[in-house]
VODREN-856506 format. One record per atom (N, C-alpha, C): residue in one letter; x, y, z. Coordinates in pm, whole numbers, plus 50000, padded with zeros to 5 digits. Layout:
// VODREN-856506
aXYZ
...
This chain:
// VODREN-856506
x144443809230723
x143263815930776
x142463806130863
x142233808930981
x141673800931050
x140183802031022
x139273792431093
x138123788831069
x137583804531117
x137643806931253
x136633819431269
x136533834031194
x137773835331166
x138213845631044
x137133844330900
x137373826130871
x136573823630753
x134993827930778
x134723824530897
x133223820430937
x132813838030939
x134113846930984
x133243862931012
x133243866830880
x134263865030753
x134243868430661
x132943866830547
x132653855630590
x131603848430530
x129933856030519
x130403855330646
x128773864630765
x129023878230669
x130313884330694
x129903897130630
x129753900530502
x130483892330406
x130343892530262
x128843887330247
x127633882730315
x126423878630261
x125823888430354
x126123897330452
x125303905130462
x126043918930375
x127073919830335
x127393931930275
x126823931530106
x126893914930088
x125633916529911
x124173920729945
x124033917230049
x122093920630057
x122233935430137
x122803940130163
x122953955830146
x122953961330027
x124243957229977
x124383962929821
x123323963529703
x122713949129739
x121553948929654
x120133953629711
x119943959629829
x119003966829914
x119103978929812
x120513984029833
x120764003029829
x120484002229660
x120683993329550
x121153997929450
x119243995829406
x119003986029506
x117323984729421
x116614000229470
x116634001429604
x116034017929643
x116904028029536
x117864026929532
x118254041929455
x117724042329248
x117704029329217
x116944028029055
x115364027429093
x114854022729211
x113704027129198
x113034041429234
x113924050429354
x113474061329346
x114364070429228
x115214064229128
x115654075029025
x114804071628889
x113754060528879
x112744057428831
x111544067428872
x111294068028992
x110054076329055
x110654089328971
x111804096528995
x111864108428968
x111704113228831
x112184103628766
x111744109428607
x110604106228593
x109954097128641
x108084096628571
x107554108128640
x107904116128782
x106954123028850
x107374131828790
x109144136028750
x109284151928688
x108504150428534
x108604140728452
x108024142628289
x106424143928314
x105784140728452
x104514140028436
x104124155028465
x105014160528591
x104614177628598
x104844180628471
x106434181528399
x106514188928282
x105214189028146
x104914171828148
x103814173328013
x102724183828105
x102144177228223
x101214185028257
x101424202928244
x102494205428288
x102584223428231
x102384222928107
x103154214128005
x102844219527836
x101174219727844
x100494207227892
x099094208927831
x098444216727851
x098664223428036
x097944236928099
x098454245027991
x099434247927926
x099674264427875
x098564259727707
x099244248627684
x098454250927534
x097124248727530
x096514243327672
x094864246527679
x094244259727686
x095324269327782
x095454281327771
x095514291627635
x096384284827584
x096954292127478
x095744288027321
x094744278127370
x093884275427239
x092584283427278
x092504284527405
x090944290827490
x091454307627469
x092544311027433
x092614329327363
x093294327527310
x092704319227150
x092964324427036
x092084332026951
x091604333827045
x090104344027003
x090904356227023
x091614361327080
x091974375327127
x093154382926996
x093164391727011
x093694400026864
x095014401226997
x095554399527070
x096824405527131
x097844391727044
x098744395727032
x099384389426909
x100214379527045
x100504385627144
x101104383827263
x100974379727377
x099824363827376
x098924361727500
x099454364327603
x099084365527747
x099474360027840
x099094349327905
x100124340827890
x099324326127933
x100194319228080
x099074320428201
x100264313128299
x100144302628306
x101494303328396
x101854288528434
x101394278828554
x100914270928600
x100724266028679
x101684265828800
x102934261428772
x103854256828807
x105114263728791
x105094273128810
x105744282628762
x106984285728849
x106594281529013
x107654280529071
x108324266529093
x107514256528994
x108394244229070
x109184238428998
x109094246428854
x109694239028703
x111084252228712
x112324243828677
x113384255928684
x113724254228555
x113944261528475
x114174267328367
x113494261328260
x112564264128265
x111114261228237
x110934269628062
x110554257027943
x110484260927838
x109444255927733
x108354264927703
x107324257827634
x107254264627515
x107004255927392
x106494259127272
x105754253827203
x104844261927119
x103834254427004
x104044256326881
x103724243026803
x104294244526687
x102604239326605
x102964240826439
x101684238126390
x102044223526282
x101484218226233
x101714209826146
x102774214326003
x102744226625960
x103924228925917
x105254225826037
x105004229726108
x106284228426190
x107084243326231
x106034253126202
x105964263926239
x105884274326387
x106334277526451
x106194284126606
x104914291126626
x103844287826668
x102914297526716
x102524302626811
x103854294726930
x103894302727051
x104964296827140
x105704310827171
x107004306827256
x106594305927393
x106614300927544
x106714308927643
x107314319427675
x108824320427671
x109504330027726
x110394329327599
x110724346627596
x111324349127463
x112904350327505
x113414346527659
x114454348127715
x115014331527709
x114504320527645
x114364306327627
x114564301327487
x115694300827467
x115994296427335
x115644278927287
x114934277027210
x114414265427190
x114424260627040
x115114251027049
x115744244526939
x115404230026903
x114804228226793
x114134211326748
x114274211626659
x114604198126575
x114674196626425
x113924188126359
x113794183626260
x112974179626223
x112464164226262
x113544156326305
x113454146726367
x112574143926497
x112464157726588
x111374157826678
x110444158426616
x109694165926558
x108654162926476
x107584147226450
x109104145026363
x108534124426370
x108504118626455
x109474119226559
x109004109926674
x107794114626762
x107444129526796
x106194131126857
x104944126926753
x105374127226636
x104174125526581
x103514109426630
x104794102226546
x104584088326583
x104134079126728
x104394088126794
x104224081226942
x103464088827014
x103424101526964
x102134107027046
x102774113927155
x103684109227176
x104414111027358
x106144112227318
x106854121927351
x108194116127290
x109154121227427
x109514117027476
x110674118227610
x111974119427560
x112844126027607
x114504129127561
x115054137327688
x116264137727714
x116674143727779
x117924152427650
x118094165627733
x119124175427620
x119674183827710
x121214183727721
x121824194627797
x121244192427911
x120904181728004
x120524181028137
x118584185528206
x118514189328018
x116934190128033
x115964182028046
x114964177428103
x114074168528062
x112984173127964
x112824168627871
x111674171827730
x110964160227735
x109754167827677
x109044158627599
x108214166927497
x107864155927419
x106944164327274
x105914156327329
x104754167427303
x103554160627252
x103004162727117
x101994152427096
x101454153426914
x099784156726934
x099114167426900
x097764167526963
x096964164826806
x096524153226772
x096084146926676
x094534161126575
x094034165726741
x092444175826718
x093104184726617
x094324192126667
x094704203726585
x095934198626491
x096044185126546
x097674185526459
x099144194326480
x098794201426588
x099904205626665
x100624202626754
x102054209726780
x103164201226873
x103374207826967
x103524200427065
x104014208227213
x105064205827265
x105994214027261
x107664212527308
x107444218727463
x108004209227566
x107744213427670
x109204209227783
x110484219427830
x111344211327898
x111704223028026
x112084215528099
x112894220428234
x113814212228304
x114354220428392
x115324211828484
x115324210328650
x115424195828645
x114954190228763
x115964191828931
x115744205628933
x117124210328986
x116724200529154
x116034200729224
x115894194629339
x115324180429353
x114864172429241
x114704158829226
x116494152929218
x116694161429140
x118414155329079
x119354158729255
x119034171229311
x119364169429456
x119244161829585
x117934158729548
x117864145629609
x118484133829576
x118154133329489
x118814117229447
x120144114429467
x120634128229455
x122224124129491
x122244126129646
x121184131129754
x121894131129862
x121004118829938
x120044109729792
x119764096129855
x121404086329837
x121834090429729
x122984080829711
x124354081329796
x124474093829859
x125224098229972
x124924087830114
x123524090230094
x122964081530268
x122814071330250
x122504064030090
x123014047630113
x124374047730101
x124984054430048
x126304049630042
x127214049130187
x126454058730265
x127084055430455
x126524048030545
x125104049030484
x124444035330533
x124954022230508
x125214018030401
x126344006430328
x127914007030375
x128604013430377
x129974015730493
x129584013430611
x128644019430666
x128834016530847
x127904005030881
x127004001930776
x126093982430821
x127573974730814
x128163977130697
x129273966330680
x130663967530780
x130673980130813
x131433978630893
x131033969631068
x129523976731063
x128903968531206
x128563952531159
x128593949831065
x128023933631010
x129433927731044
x130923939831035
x132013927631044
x132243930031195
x132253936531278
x131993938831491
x131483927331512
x129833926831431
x129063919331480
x129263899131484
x129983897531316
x130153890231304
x131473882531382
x132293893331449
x133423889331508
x133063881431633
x131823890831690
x131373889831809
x130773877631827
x129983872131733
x129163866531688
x130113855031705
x130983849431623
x131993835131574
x132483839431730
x133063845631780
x133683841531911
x132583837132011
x131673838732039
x130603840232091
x130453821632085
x130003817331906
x129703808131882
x131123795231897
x132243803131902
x133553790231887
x133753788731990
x133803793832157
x133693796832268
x133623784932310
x132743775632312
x132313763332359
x133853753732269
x133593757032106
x134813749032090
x136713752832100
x136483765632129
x137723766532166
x138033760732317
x136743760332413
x137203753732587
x137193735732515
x135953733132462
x136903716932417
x138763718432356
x138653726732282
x140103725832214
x141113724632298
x141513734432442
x142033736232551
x141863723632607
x140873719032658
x140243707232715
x141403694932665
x141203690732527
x141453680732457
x143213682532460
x143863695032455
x144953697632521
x145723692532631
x144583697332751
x145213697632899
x144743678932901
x144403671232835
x143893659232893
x145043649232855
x145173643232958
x145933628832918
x145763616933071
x146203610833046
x145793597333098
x145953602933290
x146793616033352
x146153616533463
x145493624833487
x145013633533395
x143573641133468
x142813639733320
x142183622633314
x141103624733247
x139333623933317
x139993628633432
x138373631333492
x137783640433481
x138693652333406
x137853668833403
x137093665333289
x136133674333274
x134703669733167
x134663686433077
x133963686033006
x133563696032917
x132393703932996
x132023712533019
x130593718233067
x129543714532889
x128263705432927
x127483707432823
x126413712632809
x125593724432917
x124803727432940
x123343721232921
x122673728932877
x120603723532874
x120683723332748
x121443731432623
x120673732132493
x121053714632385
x120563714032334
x120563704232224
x121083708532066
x122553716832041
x122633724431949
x124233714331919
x124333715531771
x125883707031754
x126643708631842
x127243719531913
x128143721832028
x128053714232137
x126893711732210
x126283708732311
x126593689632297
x126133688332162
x126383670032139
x127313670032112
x128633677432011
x130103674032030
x130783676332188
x130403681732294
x130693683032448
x130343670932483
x129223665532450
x128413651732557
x129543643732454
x129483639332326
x130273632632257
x131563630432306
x132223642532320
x133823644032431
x133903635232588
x132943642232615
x132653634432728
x132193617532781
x131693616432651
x131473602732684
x132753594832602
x133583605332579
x134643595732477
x135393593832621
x135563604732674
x136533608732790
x136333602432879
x135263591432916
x134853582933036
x135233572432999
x135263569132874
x135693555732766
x137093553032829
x137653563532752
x139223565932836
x139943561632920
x139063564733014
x139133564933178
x139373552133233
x138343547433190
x137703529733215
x139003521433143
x139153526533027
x140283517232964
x141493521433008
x141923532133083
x143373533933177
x142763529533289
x142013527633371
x141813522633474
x142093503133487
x141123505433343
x141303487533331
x142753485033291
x143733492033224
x144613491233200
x146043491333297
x145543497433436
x146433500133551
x146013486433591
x145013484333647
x144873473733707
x145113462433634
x145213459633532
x145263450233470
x146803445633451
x147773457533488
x149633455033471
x149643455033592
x149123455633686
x149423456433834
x149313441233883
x148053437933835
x147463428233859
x148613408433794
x148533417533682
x149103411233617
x150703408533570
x151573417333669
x152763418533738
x152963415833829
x151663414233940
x152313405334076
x152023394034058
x150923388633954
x150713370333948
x151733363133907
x152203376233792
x153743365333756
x155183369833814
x155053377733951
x156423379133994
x155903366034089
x154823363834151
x154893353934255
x155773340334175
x154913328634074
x155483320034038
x157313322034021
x157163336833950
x158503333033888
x159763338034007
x159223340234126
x159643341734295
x159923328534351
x158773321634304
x158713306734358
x159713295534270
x159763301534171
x160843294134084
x162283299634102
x162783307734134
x164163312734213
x164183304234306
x163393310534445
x163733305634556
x163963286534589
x163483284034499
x163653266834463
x164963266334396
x164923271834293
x166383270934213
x167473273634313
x167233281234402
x168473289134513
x168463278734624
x167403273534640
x167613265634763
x168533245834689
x168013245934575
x168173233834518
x170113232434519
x170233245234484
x171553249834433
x172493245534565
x172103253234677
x172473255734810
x172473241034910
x171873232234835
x171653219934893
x172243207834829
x172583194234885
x173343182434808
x172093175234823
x171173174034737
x169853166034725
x170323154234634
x169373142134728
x169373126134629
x168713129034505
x168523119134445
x167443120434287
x166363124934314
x165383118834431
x164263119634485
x164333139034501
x164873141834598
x165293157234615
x164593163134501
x165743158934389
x166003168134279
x164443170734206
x163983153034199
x162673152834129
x161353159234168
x161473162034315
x160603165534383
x160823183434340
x161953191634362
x161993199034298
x161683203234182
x162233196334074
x161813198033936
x160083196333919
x159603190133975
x158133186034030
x157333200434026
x158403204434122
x157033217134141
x157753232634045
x159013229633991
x159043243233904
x158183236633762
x158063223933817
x156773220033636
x155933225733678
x155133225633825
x154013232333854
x153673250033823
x155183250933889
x155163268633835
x155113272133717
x155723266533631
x155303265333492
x154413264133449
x153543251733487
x152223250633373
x151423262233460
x151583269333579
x150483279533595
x150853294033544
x152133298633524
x152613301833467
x152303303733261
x152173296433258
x151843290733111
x150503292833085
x149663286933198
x147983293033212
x147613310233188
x148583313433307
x148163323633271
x148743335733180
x149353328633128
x149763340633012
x148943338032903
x148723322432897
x147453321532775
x146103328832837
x145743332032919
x144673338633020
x144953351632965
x145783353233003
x146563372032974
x146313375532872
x146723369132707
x146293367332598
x145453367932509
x144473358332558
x143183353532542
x142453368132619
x142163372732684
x141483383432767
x142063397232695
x143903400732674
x144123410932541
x143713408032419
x143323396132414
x142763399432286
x141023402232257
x140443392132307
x139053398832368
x138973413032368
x139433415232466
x139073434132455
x139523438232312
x139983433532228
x140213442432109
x138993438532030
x138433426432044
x137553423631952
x136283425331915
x135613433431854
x133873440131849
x132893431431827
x131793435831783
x130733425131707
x131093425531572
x130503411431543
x130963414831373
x129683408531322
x129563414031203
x128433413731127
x128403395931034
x129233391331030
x130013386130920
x129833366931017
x129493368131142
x129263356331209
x127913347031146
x128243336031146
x127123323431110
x126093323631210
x125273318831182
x123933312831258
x124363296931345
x124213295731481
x124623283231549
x123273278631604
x123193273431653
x122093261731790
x122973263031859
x122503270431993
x122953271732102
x122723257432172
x121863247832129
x121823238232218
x123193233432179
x123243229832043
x124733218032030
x126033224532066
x125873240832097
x127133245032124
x127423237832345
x126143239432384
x125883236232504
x127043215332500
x125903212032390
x126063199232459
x127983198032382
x128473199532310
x129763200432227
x130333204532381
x129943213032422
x130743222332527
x130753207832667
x129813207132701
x130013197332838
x130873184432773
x130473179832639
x131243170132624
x133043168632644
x133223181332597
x134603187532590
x134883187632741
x134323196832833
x134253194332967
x133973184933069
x133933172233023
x133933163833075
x135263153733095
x135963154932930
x136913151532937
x138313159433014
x138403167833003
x139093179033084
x139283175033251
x137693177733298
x137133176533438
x136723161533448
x136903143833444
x136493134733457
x135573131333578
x135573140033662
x135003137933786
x133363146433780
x133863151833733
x132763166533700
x131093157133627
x129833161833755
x128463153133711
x127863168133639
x128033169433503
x127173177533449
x126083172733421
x124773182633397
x123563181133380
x123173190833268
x122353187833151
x121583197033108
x120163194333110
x119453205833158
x117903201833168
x117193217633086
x116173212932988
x115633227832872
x114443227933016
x114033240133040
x113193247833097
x111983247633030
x111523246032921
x111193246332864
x111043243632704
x110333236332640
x110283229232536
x110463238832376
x111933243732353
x111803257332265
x111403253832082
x110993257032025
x111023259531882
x112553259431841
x112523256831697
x113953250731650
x114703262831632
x113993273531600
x114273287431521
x114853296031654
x114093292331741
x114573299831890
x115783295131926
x116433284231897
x117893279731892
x118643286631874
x118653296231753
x119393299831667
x119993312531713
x121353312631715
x121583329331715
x122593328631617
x123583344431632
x124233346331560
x125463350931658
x126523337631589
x127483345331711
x128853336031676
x129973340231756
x130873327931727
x131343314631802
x131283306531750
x130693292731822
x131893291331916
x133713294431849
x134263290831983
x134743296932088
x134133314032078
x134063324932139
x132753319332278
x131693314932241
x130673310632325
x131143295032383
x131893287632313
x132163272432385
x133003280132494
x133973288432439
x134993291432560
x134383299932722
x133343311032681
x132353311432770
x132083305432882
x131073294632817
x130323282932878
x131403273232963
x132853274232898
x133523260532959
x133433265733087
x134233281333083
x135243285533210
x133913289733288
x132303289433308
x131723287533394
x131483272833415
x131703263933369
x131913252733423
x132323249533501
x133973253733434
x134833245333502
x135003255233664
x134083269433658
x134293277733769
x133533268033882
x132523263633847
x131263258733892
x131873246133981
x132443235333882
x133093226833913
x133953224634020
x134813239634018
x135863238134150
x135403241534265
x133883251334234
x133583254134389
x132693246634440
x132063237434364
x130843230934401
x131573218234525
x130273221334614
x130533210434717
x130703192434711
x129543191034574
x129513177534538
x130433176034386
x131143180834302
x131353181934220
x130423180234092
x129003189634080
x127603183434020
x127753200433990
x127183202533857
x127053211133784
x125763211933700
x124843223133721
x123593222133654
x123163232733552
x123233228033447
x123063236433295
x121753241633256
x120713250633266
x119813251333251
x119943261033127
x118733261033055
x118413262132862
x117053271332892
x116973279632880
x115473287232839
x115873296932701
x114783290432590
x115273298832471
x113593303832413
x113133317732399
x112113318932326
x112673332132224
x111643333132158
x111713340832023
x112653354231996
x113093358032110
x114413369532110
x115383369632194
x115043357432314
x116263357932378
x116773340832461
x118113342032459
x118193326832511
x119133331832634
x118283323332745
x119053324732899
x119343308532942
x121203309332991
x121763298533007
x122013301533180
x121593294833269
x121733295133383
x122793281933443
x124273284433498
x124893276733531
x124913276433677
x124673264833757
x124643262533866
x125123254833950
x125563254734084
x126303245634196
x125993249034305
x125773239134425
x125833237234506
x127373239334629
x127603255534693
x128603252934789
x128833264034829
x129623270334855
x129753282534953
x129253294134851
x128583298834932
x128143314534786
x128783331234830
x128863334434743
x130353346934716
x129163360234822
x130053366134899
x129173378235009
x128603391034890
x128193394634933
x127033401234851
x128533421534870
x129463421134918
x130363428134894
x131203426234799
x131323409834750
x132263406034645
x131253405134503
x130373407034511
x129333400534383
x129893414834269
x129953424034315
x130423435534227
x132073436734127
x132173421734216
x134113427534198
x134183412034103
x132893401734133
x133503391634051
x134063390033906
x133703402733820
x134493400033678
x134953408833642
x136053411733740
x137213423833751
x138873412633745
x139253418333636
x140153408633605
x141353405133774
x141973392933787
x142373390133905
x141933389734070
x140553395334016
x139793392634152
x139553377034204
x139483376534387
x139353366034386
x138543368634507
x137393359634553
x136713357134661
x137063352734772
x136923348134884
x136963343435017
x136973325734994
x135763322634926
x135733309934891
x136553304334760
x137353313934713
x138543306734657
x139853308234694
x139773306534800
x141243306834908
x142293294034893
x141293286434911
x141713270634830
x141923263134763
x141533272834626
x142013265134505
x142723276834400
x143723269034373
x144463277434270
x143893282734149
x144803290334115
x143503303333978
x144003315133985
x143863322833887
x144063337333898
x143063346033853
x142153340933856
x140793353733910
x140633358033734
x140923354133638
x140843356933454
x139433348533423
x138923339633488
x137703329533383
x136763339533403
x136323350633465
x135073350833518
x134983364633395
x136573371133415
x136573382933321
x136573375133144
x137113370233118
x137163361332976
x135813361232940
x134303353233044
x133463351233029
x132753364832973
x132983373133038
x131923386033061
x132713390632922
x133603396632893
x134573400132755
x133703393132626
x133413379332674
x132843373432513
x131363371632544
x130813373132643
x129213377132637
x129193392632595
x130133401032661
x129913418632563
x129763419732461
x130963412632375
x131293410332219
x129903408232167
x129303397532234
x128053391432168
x126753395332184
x126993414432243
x125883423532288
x124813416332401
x125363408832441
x124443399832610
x125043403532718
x124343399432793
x125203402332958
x125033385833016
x125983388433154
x125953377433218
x126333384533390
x125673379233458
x125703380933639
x125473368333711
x125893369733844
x125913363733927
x125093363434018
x123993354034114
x123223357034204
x123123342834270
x122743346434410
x122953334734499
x120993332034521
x121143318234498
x120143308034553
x119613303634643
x118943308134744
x118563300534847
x119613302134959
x119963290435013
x121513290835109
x122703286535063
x122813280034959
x123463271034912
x123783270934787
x122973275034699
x123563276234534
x123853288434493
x124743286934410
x125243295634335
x125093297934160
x124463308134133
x123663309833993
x124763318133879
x125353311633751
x125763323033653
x124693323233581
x124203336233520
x122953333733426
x123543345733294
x123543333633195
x124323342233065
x123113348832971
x122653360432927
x121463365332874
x121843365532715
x121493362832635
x121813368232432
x120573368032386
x120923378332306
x119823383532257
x119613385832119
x119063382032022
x118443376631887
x118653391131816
């Protein structure tokens, strides 16, 4: 049974109980009304006749005539008086056979009031304490009892045709309401990695439907970005290593093809070491950057000093780069506590190096400048050099994995430090950008945030 089936069934079984319990409360309360209003005419006729019947007992006719009030509204209409013996001292109609035993007696006595139904009659006794006499008084409720049954007729089609319109309605209703999730369902169908640009419609309202659509949708852009980054990233990363390993054939083929001295040979072997160790770079690049993208924030990281990760870091970079004049200068004089973040120390050394060592290769003087501003929620690391600065068309593309600038035409690299960087400032919920200085410098400025 599918969900909307469940969902109409549901709808109608809780509106078909509050029907049921609508019709059954109207029909006990008007079959309540009818016996108090018929026993109240009936006593009221007994008392009219035997008020009647005590106001001429003065009269010698052995045979009063005493009417009835009600004479047309009571159907088979039967009154008698009895005396404290328990004796008849007056029938209504001598065509009305009326029958009590002694047991009526006691209960009108006792209660004053005695109600019974007999053979479809309604009775009641009364006990009149002044004279000590009884009043047997019954009829039949021929058009109360007609009604009631042709009230129980009209709830009972009233109750068939609500429930039948409660289950239309409810059909109407769940399709109405699944509508939105049956076009996601289709949606989530027709989608795969080349048409994940179609979107869900999520209209104006703010209703679960509306946020599972935006929810889809923003999963579906997620998607997108990660097959996009994912094309480019085998594209990218299939022509860096057909080149070397192009350049390592065509050497092998020419080496082969040729009678080279030692010198020859070494000079060869020379540069397939070269293809190699870049080669070797960048697959640890390749690596290092797949694995990054897999990795989130984690809750579970220590507390560091960003300064000693700074100075640990140039020290390391110095040895690496020997030529390389790093500088660190604090901006400002921070509190010890403002040091502190939370993060992973060789996730951030690795960061910091590869703008270094970025810094390093493009800088005109080989001079690198580390700047420190840390206050109470956020610490900004500004890395800087002096030398050609990237066109304000490339500033968008710099940490797009394998991108490369104009001003790195000249030095070898495969365009991975800048993406590595940005990958482990995300992780660490900060950002980091690029902006040019003046004429001449070039600014990384890494932002984290407490």
């Amino acid at each position: 049974m599918n969900l909307k089936i469940r969902f109409a069934l549901m709808f109608t079984s809780f509106v078909a109980v509050i029907l049921i319990i609508s019709s059954v409360a109207i029909y006990i309360l008007y079959y309540n009304f009818r016996i108090q209003d018929f026993y109240r005419r009936v006593k009221n006729e007994g008392l009219s006749i035997y008020q009647s019947y005590v106001s001429q007992q003065g009269v010698k006719d052995s045979s009063p005539s005493i009417p009835s009030k009600n004479k047309y509204a009571l159907i088979y209409q039967a009154v008698a008086i009895f005396d404290s013996s328990y004796h008849m001292l007056y029938k209504e109609s001598d065509s009305i056979t009326v029958t009590v035993d002694e047991s009526f007696f006691v209960k009108t006595r006792s209660q004053n009031e005695y109600r019974f139904q007999l053979n479809k009659m309604e009775c009641i006794g009364l006990y009149m304490p002044d004279t000590k006499n009884y009043i047997y008084t019954s009829a039949y409720d021929k058009y109360g009892l007609k009604k009631l049954q042709n009230i129980k007729l009209i709830l009972l089609s009233v109750l068939g045709s609500s429930v039948l319109l409660a289950i239309l309605l409810s059909l109407l209703f769940v399709n109405q309401v699944f509508r939105p999730l049956k076009k996601l369902s289709d949606q989530m169908q027709r989608t795969t990695e080349l048409s994940s640009a179609e979107r869900v419609e999520e209209g104006n309202g703010n209703d679960e439907i509306k946020q599972i659509a935006r929810s889809y949708n923003a999963m579906i852009e997620r998607l997108k970005k990660a097959f996009d980054y994912q094309k480019s990233f085998v594209n990218h990363a299939s022509h860096e290593l057909r080149t070397p390993l192009a350049n390592m054939l065509s050497q092998t083929e020419a080496a082969f093809n040729k009678n080279l001295d030692e010198a020859g040979y070494r000079k060869v072997l020379l540069s397939l070491k070269e293809d190699q160790q870049e080669m070797i770079e960048l697959t640890n690049s390749l690596l290092l950057l797949s694995q990054y993208e897999k990795m989130e924030t984690s809750n579970e990281w220590n507390s560091i000093r960003i300064d000693e990760v700074l100075y640990d870091t140039i020290k390391a970079a110095k040895k690496i780069l020997p030529e390389a004049l790093i500088t660190l200068e604090f901006l400002s004089i921070p509190e010890e506590d403002n040091l502190i973040i939370k993060g992973n120390e060789a996730l951030l050394r690795s960061a910091i190096r590869n703008l270094i060592k970025n810094a390093y290769l493009y800088s005109a003087d080989k001079s690198v400048f580390i700047f420190l501003l840390a206050d109470r929620g956020h610490i900004e690391i500004n890395v800087e050099n002096t030398g050609k600065q990237i066109k304000k068309t490339e500033i968008d593309k710099l940490f797009i994995p394998f991108f490369r600038g104009e001003n790195s035409i000249e030095q070898r690299g495969h365009g991975l430090g800048l993406a590595i960087v940005q990958r482990i400032i995300d992780v660490h919920k900060g950002k980091v950008h690029y902006e040019p200085v003046g004429n001449d410098k070039n600014r990384f400025t890494i932002s984290l945030y407490k």
